[in-house]
C-alpha positions, -999 to +999 in steps of 0.1 A: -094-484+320-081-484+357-110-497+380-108-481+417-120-498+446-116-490+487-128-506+518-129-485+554-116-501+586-107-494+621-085-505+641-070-497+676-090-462+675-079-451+639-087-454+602-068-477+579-080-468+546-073-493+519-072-490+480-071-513+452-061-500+417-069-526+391-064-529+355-075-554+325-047-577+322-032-566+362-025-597+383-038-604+417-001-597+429+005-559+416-032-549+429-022-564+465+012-540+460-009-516+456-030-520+487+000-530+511+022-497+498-010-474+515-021-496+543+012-514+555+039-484+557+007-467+574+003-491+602+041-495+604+046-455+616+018-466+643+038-492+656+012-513+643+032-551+637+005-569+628+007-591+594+040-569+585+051-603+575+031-616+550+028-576+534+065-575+529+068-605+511+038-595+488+057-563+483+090-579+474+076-601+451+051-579+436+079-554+434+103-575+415+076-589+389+062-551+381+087-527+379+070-502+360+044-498+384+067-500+421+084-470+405+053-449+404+047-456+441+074-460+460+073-425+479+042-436+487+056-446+521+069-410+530+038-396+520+017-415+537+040-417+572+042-376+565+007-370+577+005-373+616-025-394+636-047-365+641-051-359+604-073-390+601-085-403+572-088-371+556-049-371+551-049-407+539-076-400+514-056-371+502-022-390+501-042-419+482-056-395+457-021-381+449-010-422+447-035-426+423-027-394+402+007-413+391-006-451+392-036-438+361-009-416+350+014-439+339-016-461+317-024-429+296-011-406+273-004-378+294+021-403+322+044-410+289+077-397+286+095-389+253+091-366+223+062-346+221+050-368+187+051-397+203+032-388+229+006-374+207+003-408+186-002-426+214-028-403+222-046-412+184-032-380+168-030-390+129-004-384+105-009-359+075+006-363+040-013-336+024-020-353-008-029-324-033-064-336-037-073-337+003-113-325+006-111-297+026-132-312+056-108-337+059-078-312+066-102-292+088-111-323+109-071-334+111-067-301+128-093-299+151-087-332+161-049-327+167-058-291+185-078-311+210-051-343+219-031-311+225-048-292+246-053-324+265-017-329+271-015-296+284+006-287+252+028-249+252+020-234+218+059-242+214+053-277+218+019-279+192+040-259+168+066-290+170+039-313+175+021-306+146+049-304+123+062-335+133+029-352+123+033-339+087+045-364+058+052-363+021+037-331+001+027-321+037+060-312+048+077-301+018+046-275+020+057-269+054+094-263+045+085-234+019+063-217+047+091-217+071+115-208+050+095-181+031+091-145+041+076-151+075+107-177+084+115-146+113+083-152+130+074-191+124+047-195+153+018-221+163-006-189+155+012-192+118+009-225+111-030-228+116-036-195+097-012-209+068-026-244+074-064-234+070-051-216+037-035-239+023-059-270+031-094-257+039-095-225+015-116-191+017-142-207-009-147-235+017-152-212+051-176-190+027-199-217+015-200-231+050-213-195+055-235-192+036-249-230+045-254-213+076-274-182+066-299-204+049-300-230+074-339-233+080-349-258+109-374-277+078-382-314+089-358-317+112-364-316+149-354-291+174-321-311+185-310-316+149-317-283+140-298-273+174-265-295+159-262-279+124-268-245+141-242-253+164-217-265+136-218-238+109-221-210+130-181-211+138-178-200+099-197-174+106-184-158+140-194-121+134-228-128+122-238-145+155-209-128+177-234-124+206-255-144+230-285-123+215-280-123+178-275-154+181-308-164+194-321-144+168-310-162+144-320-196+156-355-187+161-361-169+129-351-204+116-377-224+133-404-238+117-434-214+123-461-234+143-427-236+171-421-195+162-455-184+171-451-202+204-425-187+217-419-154+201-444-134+219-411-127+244-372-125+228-353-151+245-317-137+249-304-163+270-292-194+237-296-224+257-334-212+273-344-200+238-332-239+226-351-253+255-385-235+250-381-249+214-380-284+224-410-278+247-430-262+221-422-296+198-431-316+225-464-296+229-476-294+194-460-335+191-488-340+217-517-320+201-511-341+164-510-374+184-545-367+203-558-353+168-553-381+153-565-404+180-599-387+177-598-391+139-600-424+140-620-430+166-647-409+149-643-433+120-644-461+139-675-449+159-695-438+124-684-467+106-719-490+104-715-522+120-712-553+107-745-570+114-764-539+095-750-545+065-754-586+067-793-573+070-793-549+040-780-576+017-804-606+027-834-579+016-822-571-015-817-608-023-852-615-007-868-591-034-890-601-063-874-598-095 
């Protein structure tokens, strides 16, 4: 994780803004690079002398132990020196932010350069043998998962088709070659390989008992939020059931238990997220009421309960009485 840090001065009527990009395991040397690229070259266009000196040889020897990193910042200079004195520290900040674009690009997934699966397993994507016995949730999670690493690399659908094909092994692939070399070889697409993929791994019986889990999904004991979560989670197996903001309200509140129901059907809530809200509300409310119930249920008992001294009195007369 890159940690960000910048300081404001002034001198000689102008801003010098100064940043320091630091990293767990960076050395004093490459963050002063770092600082010198922005400030020094700055000051330099100026005519600004000052300490030039001591920055260069930081540079220079910064620049020779971290390679890597002078790469990713050496047309700093020109950028900075680009923007004239009456931009201010508005054009610094901006150069800065580009600077720090590449320097965080190059410690994640998306600043590494080579083949489109390695850069998706260094981003965690997993590899899949598709053993013949895989549980269909399994499969179904491998491809969500791999659909979002991609869509955060800014993936083409070329490149997922590619990626994801390149992250198959064993019975996975040979499954793979018979698909593409079937009677859809013509039109082998991205589209084609998660229909065919779902097919294959996650099945139509799978999708329809998910279904069905959904249209019998009651709220029960759980609470609001974890009746919110499986909601949220089975009702993609069941898009045309719920295919509107409005049915799907519906549906949620015709699940809800029906001391929170009474509360706040009166008025159909169309808007999902408000309807949700007004739930929780209604939880906390009646969550309130049981607590204060039972609060005056015990101190009732507490308050008819005869005292201890009463009792100590009813026992010494019965012992006191003649046989």
């Amino acid at each position: 994780m890159w940690h960000v840090g910048s300081g404001h001065n002034v001198s000689a009527g102008f801003g010098v803004l100064h940043l320091v990009v630091s990293e767990p395991g960076c050395n004093n040397s490459a963050v002063e690079w770092v600082a010198f690229q922005i400030s020094g070259p700055s000051l330099a266009a100026r005519g600004r002398g000052r300490g030039r000196g001591r920055g260069s040889a930081r540079a220079r020897s910064s620049s020779s132990e971290h390679m890597p990193a002078a790469d990713a910042l050496v047309p700093l200079a020109t950028e900075v020196e680009s923007h004239d004195r009456g931009a201010g520290d508005d054009a610094l900040s901006q150069a800065m932010l580009r600077v720090l674009e590449r320097v965080t690009g190059a410690s994640t997934g998306k600043g590494i350069q080579g083949s489109i699966s390695e850069r998706l397993r260094a981003n965690g994507a997993e590899i899949f043998k598709g053993v013949s016995d895989v549980a269909p949730n399994v499969a179904e999670y491998w491809l969500e998962a791999t659909k979002r690493i991609m869509d955060d690399l800014d993936c083409s659908v070329e490149q997922k088709l590619k990626g994801a094909v390149s992250l198959l092994r064993d019975e996975g692939y040979q499954w793979w070659l018979t698909v593409r070399e079937g009677p859809l070889a013509d039109r082998v697409t991205w589209e084609l390989f998660k229909t065919a993929f779902k097919g294959k791994y996650i099945g139509a019986s799978y999708v329809d008992a998910r279904r069905k889990e959904f249209l019998n999904l009651l709220q029960g004991g759980k609470t609001v939020a974890e009746y919110e979560a499986e909601f949220l989670k089975l009702s993609r197996y069941a898009v045309g059931i719920v295919a509107t903001e409005y049915k799907r309200s519906v549906h949620f509140e015709d699940g809800l238990t029906d001391d929170l129901r009474v509360l706040i059907a009166p008025q159909r809530e169309q808007d999902f997220a408000v309807l949700v809200e007004k739930a929780k509300i209604a939880e906390e409310v009646k969550r309130a009421e049981k607590q204060n119930r039972e609060k005056d249920q015990n101190r009732f008992w507490r308050d008819s309960r005869p005292s201890g001294g009463a009792n100590r009195n009813v026992k010494r007369a019965r012992v006191e009485e003649p046989v």
